[in-house]
N, CA, C and O of each residue as an XYZ file, in Angstrom:
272
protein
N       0.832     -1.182      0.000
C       0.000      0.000      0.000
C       0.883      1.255      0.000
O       1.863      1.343      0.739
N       0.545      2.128     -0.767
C       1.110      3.785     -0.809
C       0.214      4.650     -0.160
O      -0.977      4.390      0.010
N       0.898      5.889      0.278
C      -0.036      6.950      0.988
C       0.841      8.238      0.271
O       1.808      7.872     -0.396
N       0.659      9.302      0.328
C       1.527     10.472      0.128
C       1.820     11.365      0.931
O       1.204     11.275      1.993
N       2.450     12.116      0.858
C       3.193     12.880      2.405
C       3.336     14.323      1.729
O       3.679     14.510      0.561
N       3.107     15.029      2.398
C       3.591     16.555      2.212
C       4.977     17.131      2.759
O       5.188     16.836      3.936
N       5.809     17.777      2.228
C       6.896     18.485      2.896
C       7.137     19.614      1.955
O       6.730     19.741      0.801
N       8.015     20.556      2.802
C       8.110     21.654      2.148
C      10.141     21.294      1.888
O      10.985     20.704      2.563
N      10.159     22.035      0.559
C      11.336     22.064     -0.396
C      11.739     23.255     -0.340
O      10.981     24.213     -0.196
N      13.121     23.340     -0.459
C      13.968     24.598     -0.656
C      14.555     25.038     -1.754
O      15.730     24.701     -1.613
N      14.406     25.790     -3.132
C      15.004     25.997     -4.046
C      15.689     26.854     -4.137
O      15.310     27.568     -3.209
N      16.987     27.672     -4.905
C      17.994     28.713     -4.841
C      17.263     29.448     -5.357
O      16.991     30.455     -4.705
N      16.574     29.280     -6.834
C      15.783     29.939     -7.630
C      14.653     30.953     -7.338
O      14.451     32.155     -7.510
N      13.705     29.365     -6.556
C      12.111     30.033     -6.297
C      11.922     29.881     -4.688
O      10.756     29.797     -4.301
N      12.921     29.840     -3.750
C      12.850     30.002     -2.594
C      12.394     28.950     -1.859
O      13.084     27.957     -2.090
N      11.400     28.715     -0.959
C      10.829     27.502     -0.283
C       9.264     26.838     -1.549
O       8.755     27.494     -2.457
N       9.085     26.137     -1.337
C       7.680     25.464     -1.289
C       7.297     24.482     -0.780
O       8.090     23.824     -0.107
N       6.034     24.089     -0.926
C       5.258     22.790     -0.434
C       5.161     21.811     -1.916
O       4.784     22.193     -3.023
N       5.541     20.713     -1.590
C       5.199     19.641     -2.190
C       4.623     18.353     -1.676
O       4.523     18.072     -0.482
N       4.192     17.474     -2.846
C       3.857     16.115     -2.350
C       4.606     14.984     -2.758
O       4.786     15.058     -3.974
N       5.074     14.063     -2.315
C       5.577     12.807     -2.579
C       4.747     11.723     -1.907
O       3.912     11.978     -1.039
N       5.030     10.457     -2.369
C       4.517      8.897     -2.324
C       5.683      8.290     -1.315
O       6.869      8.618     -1.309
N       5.006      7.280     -0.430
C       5.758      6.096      0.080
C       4.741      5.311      0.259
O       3.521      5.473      0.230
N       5.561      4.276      0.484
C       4.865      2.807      0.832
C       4.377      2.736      2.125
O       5.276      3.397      2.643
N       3.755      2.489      2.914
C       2.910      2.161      4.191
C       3.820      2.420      5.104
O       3.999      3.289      5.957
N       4.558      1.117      4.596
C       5.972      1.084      5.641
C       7.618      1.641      5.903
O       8.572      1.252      6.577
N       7.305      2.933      4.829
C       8.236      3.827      4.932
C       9.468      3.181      4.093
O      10.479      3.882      4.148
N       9.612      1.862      3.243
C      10.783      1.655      3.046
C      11.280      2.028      1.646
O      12.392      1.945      1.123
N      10.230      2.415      1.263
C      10.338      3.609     -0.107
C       9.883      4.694     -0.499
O       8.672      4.615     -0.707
N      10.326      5.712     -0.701
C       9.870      6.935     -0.759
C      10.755      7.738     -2.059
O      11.902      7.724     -2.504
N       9.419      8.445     -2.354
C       9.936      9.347     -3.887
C       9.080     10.941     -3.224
O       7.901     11.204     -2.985
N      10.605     11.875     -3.088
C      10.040     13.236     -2.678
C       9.844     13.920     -4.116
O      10.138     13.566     -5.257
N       9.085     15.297     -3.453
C       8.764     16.429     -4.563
C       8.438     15.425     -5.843
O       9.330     15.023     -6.590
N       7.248     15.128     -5.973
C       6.647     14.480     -7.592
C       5.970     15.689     -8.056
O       6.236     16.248     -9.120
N       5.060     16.081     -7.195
C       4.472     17.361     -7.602
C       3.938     18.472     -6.559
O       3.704     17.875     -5.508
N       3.706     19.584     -6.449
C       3.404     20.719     -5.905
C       1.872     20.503     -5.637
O       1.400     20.735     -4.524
N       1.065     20.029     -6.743
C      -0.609     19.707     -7.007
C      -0.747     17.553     -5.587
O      -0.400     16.374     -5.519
N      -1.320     18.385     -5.083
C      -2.051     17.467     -3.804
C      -3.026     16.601     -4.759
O      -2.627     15.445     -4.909
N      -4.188     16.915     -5.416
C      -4.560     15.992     -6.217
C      -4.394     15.140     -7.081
O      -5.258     14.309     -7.359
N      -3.239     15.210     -7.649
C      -2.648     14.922     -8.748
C      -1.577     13.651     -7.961
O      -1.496     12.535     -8.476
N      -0.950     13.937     -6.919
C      -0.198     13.235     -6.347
C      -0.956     11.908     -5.598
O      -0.533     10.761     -5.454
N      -2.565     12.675     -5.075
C      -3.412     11.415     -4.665
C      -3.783     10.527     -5.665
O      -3.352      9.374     -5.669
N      -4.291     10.811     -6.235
C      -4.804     10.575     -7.490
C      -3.565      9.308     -8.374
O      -3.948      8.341     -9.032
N      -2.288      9.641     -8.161
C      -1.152      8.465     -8.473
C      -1.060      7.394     -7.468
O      -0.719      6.264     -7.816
N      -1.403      7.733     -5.982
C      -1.540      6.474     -5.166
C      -3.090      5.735     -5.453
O      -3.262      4.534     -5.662
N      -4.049      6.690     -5.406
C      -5.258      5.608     -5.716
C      -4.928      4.753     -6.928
O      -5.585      3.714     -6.986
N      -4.211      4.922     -7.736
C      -3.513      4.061     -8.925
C      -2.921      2.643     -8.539
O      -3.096      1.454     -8.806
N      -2.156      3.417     -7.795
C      -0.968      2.444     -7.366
C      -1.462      1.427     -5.953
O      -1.077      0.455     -5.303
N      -2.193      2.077     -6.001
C      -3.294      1.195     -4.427
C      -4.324      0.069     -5.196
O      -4.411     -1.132     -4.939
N      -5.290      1.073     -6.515
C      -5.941     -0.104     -6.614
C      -5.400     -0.950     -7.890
O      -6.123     -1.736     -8.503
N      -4.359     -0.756     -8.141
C      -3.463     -1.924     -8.916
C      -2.866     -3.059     -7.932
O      -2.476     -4.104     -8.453
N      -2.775     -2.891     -6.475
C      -1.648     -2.869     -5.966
C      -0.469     -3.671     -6.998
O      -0.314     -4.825     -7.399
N       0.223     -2.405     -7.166
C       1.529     -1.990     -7.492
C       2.571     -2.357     -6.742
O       2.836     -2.028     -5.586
N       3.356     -3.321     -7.746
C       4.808     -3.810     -6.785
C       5.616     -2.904     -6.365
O       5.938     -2.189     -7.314
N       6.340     -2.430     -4.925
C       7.603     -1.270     -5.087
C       8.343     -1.601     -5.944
O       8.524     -0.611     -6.652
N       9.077     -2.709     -6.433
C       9.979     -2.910     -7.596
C       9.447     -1.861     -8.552
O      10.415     -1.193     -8.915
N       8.188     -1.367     -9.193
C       7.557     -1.034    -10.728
C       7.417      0.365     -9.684
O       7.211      1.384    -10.343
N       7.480      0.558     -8.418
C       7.139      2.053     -8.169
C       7.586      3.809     -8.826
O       6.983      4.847     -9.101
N       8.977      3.303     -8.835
C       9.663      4.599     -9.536
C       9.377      4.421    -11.280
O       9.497      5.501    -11.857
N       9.066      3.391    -12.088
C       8.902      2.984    -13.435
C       7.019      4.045    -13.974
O       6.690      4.845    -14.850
N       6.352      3.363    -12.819
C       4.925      3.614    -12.992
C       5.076      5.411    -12.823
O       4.797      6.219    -13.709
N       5.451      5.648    -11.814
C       5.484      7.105    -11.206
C       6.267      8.210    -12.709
O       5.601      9.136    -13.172
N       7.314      7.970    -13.114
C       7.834      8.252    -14.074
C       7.123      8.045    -15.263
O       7.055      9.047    -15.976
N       6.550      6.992    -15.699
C       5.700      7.319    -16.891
C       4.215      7.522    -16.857
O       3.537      7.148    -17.814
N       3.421      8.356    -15.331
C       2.864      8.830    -15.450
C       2.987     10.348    -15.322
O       2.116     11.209    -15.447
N       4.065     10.442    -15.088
C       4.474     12.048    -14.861
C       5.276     12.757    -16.758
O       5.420     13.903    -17.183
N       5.602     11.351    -17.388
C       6.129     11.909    -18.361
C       4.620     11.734    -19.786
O       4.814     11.881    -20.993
N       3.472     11.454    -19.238
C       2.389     11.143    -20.175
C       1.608     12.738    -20.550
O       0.651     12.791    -21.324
């Protein structure tokens, strides 16, 4: 199972922000800053939840829905 997490990011450029990233239930994988948009980031775990989605395919799936 995946959930998503909020944290805030520091850039040189555009200063601080808030983003969202994905992990697994049990914390033993995690992908920060995917996107800034909270829906968009849920919206990739309800994916990856009701596929359940192997962590092996996690960074594969995440990447070619971000590059679609």
């Amino acid at each position: 199972m995946y959930q998503f997490f909020r944290e805030r990011c520091q850039n040189d450029e555009i200063g601080g922000y808030v983003t969202f990233g994905i992990m697994t239930c049990d914390g033993t994988c995690i992908i920060h800053d995917i996107s800034v948009e909270k829906a968009f980031v849920e919206c990739i775990v309800n994916r990856l939840n009701r596929f359940k989605a192997s962590v092996i395919h996690m960074h594969d799936i995440i990447q070619d829905i971000l590059n679609s």
